[in-house]
Biopython code that builds the backbone (N, CA, C, O; Angstrom):
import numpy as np
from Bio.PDB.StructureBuilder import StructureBuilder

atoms = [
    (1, "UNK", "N", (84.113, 128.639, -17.062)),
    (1, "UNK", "CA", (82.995, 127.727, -16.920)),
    (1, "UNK", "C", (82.878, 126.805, -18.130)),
    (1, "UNK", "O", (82.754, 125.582, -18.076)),
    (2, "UNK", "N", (82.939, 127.606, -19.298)),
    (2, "UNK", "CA", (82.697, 126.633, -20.473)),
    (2, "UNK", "C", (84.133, 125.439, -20.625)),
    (2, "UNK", "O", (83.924, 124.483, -21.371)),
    (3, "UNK", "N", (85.379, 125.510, -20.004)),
    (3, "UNK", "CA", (86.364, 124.814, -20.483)),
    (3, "UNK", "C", (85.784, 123.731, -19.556)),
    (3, "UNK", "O", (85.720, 122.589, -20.011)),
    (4, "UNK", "N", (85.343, 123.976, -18.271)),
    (4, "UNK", "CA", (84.789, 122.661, -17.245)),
    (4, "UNK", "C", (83.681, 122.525, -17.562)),
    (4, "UNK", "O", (83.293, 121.730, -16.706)),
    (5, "UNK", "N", (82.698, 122.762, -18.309)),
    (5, "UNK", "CA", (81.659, 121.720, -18.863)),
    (5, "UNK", "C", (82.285, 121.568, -20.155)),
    (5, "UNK", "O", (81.341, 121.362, -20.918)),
    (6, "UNK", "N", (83.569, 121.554, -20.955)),
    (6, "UNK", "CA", (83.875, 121.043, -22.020)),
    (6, "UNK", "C", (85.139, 119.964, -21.751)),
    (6, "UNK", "O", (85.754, 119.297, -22.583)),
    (7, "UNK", "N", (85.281, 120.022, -20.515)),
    (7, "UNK", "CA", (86.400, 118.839, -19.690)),
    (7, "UNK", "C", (85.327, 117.800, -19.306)),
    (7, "UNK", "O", (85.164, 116.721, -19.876)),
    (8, "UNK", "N", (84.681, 118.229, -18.353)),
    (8, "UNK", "CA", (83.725, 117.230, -18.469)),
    (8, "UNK", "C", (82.664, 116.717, -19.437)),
    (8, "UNK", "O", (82.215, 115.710, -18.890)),
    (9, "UNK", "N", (82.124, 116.876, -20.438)),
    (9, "UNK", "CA", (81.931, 116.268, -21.744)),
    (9, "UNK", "C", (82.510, 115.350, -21.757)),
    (9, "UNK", "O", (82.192, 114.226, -21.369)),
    (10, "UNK", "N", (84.215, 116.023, -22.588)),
    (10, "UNK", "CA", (85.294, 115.437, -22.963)),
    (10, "UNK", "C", (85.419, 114.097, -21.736)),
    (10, "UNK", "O", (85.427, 112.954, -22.192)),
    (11, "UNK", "N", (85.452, 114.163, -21.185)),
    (11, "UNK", "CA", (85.395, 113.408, -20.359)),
    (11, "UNK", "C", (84.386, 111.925, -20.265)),
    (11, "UNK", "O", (84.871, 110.803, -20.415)),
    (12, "UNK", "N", (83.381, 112.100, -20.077)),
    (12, "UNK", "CA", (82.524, 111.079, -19.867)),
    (12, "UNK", "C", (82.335, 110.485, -21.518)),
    (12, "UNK", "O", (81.850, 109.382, -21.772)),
    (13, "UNK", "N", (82.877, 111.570, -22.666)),
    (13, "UNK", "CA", (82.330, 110.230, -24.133)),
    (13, "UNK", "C", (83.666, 109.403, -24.306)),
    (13, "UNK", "O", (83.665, 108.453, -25.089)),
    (14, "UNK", "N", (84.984, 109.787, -23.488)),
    (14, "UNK", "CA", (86.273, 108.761, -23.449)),
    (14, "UNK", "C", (85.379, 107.808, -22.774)),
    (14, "UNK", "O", (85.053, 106.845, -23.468)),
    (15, "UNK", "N", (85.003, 107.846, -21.819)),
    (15, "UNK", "CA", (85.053, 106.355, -20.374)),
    (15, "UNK", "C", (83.565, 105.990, -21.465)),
    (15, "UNK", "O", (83.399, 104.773, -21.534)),
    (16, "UNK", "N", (82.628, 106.711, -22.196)),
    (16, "UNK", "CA", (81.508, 105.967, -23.022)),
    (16, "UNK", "C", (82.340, 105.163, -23.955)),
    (16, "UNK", "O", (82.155, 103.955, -23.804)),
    (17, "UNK", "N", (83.238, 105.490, -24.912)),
    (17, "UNK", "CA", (83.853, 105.073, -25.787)),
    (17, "UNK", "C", (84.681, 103.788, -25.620)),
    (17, "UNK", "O", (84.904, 102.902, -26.446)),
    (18, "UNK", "N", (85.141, 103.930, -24.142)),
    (18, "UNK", "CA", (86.997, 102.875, -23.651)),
    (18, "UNK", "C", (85.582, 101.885, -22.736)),
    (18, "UNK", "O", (85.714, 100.968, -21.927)),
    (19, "UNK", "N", (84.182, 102.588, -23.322)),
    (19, "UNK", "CA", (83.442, 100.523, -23.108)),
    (19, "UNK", "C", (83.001, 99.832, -23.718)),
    (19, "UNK", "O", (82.395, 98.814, -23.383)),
    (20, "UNK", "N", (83.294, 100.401, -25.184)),
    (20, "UNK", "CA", (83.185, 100.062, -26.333)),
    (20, "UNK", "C", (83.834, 99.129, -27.101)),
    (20, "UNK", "O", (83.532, 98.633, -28.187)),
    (21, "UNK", "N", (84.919, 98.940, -26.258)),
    (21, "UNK", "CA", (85.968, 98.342, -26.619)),
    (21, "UNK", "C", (86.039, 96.823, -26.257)),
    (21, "UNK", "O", (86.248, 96.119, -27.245)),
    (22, "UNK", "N", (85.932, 96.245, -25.239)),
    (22, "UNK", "CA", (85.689, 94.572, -25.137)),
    (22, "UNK", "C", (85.307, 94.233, -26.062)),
    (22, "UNK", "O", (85.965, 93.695, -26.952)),
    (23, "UNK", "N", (83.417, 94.620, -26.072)),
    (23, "UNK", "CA", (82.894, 94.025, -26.976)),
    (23, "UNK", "C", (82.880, 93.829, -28.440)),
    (23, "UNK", "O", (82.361, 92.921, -29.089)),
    (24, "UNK", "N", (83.851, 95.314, -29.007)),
    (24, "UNK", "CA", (83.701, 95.246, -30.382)),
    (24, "UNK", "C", (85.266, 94.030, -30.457)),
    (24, "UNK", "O", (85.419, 93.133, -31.287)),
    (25, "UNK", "N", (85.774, 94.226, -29.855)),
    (25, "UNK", "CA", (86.947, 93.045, -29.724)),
    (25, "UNK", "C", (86.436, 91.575, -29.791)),
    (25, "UNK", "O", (86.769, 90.929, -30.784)),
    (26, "UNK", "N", (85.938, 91.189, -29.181)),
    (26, "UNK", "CA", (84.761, 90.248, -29.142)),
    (26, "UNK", "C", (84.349, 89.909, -30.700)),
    (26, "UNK", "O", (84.853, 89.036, -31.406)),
    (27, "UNK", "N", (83.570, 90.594, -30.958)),
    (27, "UNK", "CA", (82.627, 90.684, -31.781)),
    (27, "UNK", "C", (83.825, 90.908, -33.585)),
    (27, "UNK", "O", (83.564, 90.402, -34.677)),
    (28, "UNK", "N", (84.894, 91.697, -33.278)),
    (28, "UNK", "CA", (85.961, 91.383, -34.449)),
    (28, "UNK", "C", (86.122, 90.092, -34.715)),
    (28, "UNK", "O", (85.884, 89.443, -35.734)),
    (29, "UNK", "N", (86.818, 89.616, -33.049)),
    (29, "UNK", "CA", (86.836, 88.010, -33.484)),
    (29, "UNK", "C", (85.577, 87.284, -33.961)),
    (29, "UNK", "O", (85.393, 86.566, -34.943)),
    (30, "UNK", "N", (85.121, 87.508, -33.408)),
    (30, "UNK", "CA", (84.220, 86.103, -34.041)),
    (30, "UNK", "C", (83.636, 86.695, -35.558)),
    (30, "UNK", "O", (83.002, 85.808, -36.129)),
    (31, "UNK", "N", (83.705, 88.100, -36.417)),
    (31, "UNK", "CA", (83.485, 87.906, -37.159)),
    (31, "UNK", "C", (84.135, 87.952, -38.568)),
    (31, "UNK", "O", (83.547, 88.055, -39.645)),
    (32, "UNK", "N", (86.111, 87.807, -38.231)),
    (32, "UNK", "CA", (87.015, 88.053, -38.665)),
    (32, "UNK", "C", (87.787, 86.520, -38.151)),
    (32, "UNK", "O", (88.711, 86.140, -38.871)),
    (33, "UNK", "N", (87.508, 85.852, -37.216)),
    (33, "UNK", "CA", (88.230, 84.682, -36.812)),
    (33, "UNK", "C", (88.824, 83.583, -37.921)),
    (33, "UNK", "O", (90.004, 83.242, -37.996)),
    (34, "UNK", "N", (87.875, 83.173, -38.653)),
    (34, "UNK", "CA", (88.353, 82.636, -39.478)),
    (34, "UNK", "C", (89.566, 82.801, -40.253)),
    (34, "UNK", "O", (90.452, 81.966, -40.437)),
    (35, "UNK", "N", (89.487, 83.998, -40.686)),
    (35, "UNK", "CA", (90.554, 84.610, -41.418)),
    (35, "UNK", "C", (91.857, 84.895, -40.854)),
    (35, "UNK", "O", (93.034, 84.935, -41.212)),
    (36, "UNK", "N", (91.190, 85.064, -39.879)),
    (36, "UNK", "CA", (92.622, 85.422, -39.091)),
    (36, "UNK", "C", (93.728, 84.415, -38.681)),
    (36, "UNK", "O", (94.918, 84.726, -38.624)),
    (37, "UNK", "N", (93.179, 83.034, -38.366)),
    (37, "UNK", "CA", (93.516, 81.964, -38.002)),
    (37, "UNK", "C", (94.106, 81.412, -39.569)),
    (37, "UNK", "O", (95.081, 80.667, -39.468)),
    (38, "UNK", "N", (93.674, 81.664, -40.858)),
    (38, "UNK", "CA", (94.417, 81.213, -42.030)),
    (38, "UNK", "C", (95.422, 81.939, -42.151)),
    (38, "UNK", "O", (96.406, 81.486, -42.736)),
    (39, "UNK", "N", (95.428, 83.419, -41.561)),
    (39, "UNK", "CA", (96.718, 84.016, -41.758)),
    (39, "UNK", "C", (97.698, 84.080, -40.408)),
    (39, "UNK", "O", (97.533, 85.165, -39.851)),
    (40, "UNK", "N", (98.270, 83.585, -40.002)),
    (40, "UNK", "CA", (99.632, 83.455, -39.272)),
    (40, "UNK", "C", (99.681, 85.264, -38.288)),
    (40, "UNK", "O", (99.433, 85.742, -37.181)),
    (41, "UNK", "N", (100.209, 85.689, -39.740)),
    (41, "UNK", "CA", (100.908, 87.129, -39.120)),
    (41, "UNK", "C", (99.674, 88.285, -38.804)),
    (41, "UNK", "O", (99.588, 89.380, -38.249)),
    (42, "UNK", "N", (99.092, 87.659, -39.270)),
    (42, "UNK", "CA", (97.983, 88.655, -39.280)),
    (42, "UNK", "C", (97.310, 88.392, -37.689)),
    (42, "UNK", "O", (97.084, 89.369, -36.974)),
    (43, "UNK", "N", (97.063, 87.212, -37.286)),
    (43, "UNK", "CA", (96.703, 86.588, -36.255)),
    (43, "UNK", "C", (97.069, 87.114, -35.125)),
    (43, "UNK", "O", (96.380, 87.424, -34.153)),
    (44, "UNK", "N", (98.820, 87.248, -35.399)),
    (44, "UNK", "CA", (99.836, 87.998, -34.301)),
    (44, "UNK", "C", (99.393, 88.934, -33.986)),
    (44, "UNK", "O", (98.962, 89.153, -32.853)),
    (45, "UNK", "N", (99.396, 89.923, -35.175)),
    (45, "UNK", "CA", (98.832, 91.413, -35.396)),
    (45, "UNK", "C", (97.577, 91.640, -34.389)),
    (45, "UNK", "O", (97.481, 92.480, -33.495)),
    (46, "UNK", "N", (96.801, 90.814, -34.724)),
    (46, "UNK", "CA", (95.453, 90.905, -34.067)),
    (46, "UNK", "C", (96.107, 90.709, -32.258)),
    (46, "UNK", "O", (96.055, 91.662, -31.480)),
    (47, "UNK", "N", (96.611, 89.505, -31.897)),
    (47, "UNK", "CA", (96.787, 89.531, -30.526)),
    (47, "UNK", "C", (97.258, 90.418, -30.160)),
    (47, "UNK", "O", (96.617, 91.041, -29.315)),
    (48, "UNK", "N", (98.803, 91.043, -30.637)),
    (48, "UNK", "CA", (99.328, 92.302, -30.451)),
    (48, "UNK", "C", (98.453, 93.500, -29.749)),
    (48, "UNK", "O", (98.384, 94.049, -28.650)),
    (49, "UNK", "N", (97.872, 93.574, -30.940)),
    (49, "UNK", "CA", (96.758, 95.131, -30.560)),
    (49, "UNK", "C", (96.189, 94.843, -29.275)),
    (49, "UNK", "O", (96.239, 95.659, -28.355)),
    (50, "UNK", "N", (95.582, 93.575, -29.164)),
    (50, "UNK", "CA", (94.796, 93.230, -27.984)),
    (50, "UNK", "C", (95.888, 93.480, -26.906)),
    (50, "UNK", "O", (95.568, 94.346, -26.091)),
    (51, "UNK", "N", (97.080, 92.923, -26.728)),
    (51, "UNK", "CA", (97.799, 93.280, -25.512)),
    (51, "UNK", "C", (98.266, 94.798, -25.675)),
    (51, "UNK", "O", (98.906, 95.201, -24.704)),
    (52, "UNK", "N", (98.143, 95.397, -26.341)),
    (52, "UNK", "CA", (98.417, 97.169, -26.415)),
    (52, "UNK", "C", (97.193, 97.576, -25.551)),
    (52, "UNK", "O", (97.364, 98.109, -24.454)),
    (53, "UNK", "N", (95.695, 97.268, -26.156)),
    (53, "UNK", "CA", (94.531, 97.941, -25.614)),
    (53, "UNK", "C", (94.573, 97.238, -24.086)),
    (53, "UNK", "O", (94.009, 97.950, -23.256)),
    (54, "UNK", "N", (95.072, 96.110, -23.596)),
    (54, "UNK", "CA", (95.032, 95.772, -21.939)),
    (54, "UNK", "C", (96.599, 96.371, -21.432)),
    (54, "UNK", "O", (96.962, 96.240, -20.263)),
    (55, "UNK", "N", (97.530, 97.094, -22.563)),
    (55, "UNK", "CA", (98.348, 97.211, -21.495)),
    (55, "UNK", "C", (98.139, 99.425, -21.047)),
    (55, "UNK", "O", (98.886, 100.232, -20.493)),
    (56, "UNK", "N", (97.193, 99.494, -21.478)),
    (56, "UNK", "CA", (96.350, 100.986, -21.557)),
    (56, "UNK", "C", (95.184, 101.111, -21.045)),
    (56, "UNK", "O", (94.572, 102.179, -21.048)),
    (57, "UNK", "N", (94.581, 99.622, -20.358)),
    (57, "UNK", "CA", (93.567, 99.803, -19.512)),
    (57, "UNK", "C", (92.417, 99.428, -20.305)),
    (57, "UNK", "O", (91.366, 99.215, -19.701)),
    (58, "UNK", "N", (92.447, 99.330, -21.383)),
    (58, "UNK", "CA", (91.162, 99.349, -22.055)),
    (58, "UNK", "C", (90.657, 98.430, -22.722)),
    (58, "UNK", "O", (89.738, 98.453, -23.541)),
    (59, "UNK", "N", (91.479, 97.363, -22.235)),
    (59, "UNK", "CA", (90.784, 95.663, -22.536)),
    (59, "UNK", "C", (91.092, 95.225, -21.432)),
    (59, "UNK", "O", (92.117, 95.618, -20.875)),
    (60, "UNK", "N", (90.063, 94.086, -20.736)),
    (60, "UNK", "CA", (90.207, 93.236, -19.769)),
    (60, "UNK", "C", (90.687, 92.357, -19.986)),
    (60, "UNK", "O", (91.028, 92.136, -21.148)),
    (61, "UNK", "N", (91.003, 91.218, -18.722)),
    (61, "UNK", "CA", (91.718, 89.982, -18.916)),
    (61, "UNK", "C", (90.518, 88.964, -19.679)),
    (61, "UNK", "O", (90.712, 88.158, -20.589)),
    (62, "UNK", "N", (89.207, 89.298, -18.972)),
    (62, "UNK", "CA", (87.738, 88.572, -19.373)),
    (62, "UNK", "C", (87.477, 88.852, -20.998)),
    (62, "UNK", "O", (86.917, 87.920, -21.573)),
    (63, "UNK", "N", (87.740, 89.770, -21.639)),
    (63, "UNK", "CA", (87.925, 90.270, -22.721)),
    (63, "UNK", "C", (88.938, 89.536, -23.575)),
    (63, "UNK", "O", (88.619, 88.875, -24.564)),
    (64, "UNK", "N", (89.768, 89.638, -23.283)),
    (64, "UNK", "CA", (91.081, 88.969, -23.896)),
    (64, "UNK", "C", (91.009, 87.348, -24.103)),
    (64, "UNK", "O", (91.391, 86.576, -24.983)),
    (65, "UNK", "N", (90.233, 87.199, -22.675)),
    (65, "UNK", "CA", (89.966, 85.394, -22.679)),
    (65, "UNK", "C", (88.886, 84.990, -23.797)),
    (65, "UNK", "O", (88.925, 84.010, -24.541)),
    (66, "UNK", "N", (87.970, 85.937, -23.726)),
    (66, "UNK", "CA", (87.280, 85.275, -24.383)),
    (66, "UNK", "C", (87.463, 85.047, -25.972)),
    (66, "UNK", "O", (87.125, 84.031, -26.579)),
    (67, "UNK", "N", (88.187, 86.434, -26.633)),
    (67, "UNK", "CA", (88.566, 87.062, -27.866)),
    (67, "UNK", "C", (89.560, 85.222, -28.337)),
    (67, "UNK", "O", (89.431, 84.392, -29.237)),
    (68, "UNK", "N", (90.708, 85.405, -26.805)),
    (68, "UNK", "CA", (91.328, 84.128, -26.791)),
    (68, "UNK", "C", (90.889, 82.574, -27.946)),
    (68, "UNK", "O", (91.339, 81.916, -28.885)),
    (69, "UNK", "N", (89.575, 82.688, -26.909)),
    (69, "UNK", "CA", (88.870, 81.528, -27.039)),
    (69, "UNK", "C", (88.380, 81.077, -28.336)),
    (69, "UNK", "O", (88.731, 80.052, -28.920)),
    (70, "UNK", "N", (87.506, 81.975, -28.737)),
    (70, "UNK", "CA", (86.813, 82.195, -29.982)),
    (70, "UNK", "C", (87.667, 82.236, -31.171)),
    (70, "UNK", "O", (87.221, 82.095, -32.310)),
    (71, "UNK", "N", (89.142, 82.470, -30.836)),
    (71, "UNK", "CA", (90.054, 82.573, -31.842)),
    (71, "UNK", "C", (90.617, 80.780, -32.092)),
    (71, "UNK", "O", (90.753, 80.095, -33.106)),
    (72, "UNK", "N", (90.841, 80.498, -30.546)),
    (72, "UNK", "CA", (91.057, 78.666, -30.872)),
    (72, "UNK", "C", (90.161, 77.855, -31.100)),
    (72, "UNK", "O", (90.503, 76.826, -31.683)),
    (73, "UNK", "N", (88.731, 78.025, -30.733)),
    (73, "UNK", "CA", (87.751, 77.463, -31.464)),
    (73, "UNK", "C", (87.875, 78.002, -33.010)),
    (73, "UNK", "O", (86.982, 77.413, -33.620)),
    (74, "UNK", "N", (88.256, 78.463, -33.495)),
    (74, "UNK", "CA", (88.371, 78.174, -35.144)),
    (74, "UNK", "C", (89.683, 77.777, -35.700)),
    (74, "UNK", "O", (89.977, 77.391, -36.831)),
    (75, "UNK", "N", (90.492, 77.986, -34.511)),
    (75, "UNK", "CA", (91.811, 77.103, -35.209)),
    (75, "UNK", "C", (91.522, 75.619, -35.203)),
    (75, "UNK", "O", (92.005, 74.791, -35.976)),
    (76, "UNK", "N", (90.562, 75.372, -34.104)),
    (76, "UNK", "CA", (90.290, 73.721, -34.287)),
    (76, "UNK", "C", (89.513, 73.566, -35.317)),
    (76, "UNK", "O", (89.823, 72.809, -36.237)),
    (77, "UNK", "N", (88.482, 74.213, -35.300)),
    (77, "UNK", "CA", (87.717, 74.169, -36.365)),
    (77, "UNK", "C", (88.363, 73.217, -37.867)),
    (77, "UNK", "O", (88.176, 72.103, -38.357)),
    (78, "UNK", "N", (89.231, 74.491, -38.185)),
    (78, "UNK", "CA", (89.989, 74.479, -39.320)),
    (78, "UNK", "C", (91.077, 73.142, -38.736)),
    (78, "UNK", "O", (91.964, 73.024, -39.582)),
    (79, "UNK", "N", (91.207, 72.497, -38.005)),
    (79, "UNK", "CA", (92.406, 71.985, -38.333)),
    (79, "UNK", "C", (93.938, 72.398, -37.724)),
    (79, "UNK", "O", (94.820, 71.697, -37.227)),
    (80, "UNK", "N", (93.876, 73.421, -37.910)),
    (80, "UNK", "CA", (95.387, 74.262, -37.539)),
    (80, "UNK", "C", (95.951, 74.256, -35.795)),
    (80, "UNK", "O", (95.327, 74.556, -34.777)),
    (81, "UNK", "N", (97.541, 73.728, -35.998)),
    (81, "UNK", "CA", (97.879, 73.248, -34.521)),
    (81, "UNK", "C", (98.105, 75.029, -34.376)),
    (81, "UNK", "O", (98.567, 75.737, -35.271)),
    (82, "UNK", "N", (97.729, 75.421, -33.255)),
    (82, "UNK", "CA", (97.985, 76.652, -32.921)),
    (82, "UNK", "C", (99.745, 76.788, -31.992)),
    (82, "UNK", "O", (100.463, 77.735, -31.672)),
    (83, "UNK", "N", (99.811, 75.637, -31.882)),
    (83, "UNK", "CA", (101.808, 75.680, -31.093)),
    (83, "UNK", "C", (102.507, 76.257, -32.638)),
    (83, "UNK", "O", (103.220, 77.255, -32.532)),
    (84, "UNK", "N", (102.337, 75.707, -33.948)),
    (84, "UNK", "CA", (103.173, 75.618, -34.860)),
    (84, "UNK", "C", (102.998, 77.539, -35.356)),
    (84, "UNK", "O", (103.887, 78.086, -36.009)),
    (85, "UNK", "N", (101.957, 78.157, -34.980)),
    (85, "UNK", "CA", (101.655, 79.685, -35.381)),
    (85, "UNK", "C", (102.386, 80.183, -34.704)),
    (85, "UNK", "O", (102.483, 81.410, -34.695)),
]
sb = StructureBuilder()
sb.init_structure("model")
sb.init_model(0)
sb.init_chain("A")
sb.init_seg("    ")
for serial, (resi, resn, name, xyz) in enumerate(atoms, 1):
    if name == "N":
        sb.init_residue(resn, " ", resi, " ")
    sb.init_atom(name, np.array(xyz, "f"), 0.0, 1.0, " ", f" {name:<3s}", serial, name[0])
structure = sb.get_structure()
């Protein structure tokens, strides 16, 4: 009995946790964007992870777009052609 109310626990704070995830993605970018966009590799790094966490289910495409977005609004910002990164 106790391993199935400790499966289920275990259970429901993953699917609490894997919805945690868009938004703090989100919310990295826009409060790391800047920086990220002055650094090149680092930038990569950042997209990278993002296509790891959607290719594991646990980022959306809506997620990704927006992270997207918020990342080329500060490359314009700044100036920076984002083809040449």
């Amino acid at each position: 009995y106790y391993a199935y109310v400790e499966f289920i626990c275990s259970e429901t704070k993953r699917v609490l946790a894997d919805g945690h995830i868009p938004w703090a993605c989100e919310a990295f970018s826009r409060l790391h964007g800047k920086h990220l966009v002055q650094n090149p590799p680092l930038l990569w790094s950042w997209r990278f992870l993002m296509i790891k966490l959607w290719n594991h289910s646990l980022l959306d495409a809506r997620a990704m777009n927006v992270c997207g977005t918020i990342l080329q609004g500060y490359q314009n910002e700044s100036g920076l052609d984002p083809k040449k990164m």
